[in-house]
N, C-alpha and C positions, 0 to 999 in steps of 0.2 A: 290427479296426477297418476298417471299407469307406473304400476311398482313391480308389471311381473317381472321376474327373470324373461331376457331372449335369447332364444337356445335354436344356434345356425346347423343345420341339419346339410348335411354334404354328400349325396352318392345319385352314381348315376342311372341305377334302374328307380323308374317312377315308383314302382310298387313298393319299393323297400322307404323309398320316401314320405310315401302316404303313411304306412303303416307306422311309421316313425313321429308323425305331426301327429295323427290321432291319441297314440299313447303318450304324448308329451303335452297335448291340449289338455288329455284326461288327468295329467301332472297340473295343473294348473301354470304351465309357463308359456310364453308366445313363442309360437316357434318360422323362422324363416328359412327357407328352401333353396340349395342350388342343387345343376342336375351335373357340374364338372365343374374343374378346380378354378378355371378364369373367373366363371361367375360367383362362385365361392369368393374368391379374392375382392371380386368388386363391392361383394353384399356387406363384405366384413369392416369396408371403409366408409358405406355409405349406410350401413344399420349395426353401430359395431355390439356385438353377441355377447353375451355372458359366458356361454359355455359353445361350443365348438363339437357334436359331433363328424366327423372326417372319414368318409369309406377310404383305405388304403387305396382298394385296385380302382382305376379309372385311366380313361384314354386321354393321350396328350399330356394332361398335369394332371400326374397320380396325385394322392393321398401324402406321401414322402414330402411331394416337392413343395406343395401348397402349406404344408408344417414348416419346411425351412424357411418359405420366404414369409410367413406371420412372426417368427421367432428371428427375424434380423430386423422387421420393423420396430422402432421403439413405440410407436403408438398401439400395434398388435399382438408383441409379445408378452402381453400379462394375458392373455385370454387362455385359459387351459384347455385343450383341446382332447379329445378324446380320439383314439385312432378305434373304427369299427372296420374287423378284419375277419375273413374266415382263413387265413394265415395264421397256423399254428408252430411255426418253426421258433426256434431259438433266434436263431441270424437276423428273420421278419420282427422281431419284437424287439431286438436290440438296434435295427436299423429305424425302426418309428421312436424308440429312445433319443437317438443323434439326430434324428430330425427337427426333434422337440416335443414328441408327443408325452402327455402328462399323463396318462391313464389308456386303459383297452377294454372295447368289447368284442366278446365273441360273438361272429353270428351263427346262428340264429341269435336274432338279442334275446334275453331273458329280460322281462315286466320287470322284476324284482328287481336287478342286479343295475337295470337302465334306472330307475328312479332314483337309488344306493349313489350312485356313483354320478350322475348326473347334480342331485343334491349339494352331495358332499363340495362337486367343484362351484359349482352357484358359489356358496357360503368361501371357496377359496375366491373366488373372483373380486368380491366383494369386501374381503379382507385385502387384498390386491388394489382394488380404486381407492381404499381408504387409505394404503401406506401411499400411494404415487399422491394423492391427493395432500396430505400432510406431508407430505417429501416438497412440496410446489408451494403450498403454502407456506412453511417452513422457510425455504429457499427465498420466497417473496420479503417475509420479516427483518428473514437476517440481511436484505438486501437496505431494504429498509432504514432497520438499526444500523450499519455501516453507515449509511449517509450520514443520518444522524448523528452519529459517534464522529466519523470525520468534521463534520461540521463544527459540533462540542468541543474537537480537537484543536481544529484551528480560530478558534474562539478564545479558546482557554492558550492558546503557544500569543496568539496578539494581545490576552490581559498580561501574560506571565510578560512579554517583553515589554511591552509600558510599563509593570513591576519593576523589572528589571532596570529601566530607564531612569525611573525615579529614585530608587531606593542608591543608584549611583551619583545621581542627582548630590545627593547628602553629603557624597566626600571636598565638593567643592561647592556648596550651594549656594554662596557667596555670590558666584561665578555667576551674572546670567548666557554668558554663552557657553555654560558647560554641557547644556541638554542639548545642546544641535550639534557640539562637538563629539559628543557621545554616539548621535545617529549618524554624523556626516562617518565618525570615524570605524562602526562597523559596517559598512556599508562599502568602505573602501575597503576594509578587511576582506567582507565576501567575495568583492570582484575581481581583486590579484588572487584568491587563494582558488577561484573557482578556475583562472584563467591556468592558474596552475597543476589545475587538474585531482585538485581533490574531490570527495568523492560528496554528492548531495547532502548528505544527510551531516559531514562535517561541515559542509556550506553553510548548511542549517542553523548547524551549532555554536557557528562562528559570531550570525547573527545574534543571540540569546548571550555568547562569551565576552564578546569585544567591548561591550562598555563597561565591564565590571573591571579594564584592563587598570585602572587607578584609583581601584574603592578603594587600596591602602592607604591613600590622602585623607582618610578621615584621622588616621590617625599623628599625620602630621599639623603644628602647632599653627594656629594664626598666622602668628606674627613672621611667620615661615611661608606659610604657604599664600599668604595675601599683600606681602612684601610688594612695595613698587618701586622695586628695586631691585639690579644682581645681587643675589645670594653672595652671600662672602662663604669661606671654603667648612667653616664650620657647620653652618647652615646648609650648606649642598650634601653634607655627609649625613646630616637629619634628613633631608629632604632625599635622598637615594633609596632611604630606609621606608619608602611608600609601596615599595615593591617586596620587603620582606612580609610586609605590615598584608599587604593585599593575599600572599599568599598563605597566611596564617587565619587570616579569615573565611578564606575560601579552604582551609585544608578541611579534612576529615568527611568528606562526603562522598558517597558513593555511586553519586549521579554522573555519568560520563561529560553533559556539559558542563559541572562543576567542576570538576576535575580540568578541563581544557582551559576552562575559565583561570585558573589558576598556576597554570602553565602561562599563562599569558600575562596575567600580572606579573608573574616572575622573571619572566624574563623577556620584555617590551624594549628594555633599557640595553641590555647585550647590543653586542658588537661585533659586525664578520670578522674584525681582527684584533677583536679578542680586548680591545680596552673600555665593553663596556661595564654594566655593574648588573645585580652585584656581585655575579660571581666571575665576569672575568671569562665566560666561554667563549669558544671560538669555534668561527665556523660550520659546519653541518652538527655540531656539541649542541649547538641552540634550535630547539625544536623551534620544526617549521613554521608553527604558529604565532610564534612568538615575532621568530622573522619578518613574518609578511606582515604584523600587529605595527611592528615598530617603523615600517616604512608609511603607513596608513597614519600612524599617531603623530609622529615631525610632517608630512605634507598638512598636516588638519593645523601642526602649532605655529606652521612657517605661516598658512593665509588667514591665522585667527588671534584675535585681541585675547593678550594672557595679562591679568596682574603685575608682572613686571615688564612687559614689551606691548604699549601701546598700539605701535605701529605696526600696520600690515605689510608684509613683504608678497611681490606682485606674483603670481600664480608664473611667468616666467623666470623669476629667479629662485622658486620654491623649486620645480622644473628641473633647473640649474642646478642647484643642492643636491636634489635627489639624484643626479645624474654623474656628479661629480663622487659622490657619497658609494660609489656602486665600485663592491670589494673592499671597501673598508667600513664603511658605517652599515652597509646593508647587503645583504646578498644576492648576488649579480645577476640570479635567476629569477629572482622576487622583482629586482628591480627590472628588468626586460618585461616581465606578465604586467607591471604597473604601465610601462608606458605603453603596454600591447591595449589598456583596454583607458587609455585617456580620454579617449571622448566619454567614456563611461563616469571617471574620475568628475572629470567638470559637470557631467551632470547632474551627479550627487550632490558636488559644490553649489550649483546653482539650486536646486529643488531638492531641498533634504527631505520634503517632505511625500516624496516621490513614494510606492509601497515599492519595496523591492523586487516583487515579480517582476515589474517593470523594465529591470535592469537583464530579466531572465536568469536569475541565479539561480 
């Protein structure tokens, strides 16, 4: 494998050119030749140089011009170029500065001074391929890693929500329709809240929130909560207390879906006009989540077998309810986004086990 340095030699009297390869052969570097700046331009894409001797003066495309347009390519502006000039003015050396030139010789060149400076940029050039080169490789890794870690990511968010699915599982596990109730019921969550224009990433969060909306039920009794039967009023005032219970569970964390999560347990049961539990808010007082929670959790209880109500009521008079229900039981704008995305609705009902991209949330 050839390891010289290639050192592009640029001016347009032949003589000066020869004389320039021969003491650059006697450097031990290989040297290529143009005799004006086009061909220069071409040599540099199709043999590209280590180092860049550049005569300033030449006809058509000086020395200036063939510096600016190497120093706006990305591919040829790491190459350090040397401007070779018998311009000894102030103005001339500051105009091959703004051109881009890295360094100067005088001519007559000096042996010495050519080898010095020649050298020195080799070893910059070189230090030059090795940062673009680790800059690319680099770039490639972390490209890489990203997938990866995306991937890890949503790997780890679909064990954490089967977690999640389960460990709710618990408050009623009794229940075998409490796990489809659980996905039919965040799923409806996502759709009205998404329809309502919240923003992805709460979308998101909704998913991972909404079934935790009655892990308080674990701490209500049996014989309460598996009753096959109406509650009589002391038992409903136990059974209300699954939503303090839930938010007492879910307090004290400082994870934003934990925190949502228990907004929602808290207040699932609320009312747009204000009679529900347990504290009795009203109106826009009950966070949005909470809203669009409790119109998703009565359509899941209207078309599902509970404990005490056997009987299914038929997905049009659930329909009905909810429609009836809209400004008093639920809020009016929650209920518009529900029926905006019904066909959405029934298709959860019918294939809970649908992924929810699916639905495009």
């Amino acid at each position: 494998m050839d390891t010289k340095a290639k050192i592009l030699v640029v001016d347009d009297e032949d003589r000066n050119l020869r004389l320039m390869e021969l003491l650059l052969t006697s450097f031990g570097y290989d040297v290529i030749t143009a005799s004006n700046g086009e061909e220069a331009l071409e040599k540099v894409h199709d043999i590209p140089p280590d180092v860049i001797l550049l005569d300033a003066m030449m006809p058509k495309i000086d020395g200036f011009e063939v510096a600016k347009r190497l120093k706006r390519e990305e591919e040829t502006k790491i190459i350090p170029i040397v401007m070779v000039t018998a311009l000894n003015e102030i103005e001339d050396r500051v105009k091959a500065l703004e051109a881009g030139a890295d360094d100067f010789l005088n001519k007559p060149v000096d042996k010495t001074e050519l080898r010095a400076r020649v050298q020195s940029l080799v070893k910059v050039k070189a230090f030059n391929n090795y940062m673009r080169n680790y800059q690319k490789d680099l770039e490639t890794e972390v490209a890489k890693r990203t997938i990866q870690l995306r991937k890890a990511l949503k790997k780890l968010k679909e064990v954490s929500l089967e977690s999640i699915r389960h460990l709710c599982r618990a408050a009623e596990y009794r229940d075998e329709n409490t796990g489809d109730h659980i996905k039919r019921m965040s799923l409806y969550t996502c759709a009205v809240a998404r329809k309502m224009g919240l923003n992805k990433q709460t979308v998101e969060n909704l998913l991972y929130t909404a079934p935790m909306h009655d892990v308080g039920k674990i701490g209500i009794p049996d014989y309460i909560l598996l009753k096959l039967a109406e509650l009589n009023d002391k038992e409903w005032e136990i059974m209300k207390q699954h939503t303090i219970i839930g938010a007492k569970i879910l307090a004290g964390s400082d994870a934003k879906f934990i925190k949502l999560a228990q907004t929602i347990a808290l207040t699932h049961h609320e009312k747009w006009d204000g009679s529900g539990y347990p504290k009795g808010l009203k109106g826009s007082k009950i966070p949005l989540v909470g809203r669009i929670a409790a119109i998703a959790d009565v359509f899941d209880a209207l078309t599902s077998r509970r404990p005490y109500r056997m009987k299914l009521f038929s997905l049009e008079v659930a329909f009905n309810h909810i429609k009836k229900e809209r400004g008093r039981h639920f809020d009016p704008e929650a209920v518009d986004a529900f029926f905006a995305v019904k066909d959405q609705i029934l298709l959860i009902k019918e294939n809970i086990e649908t992924d929810i991209k699916e639905f495009h949330f």
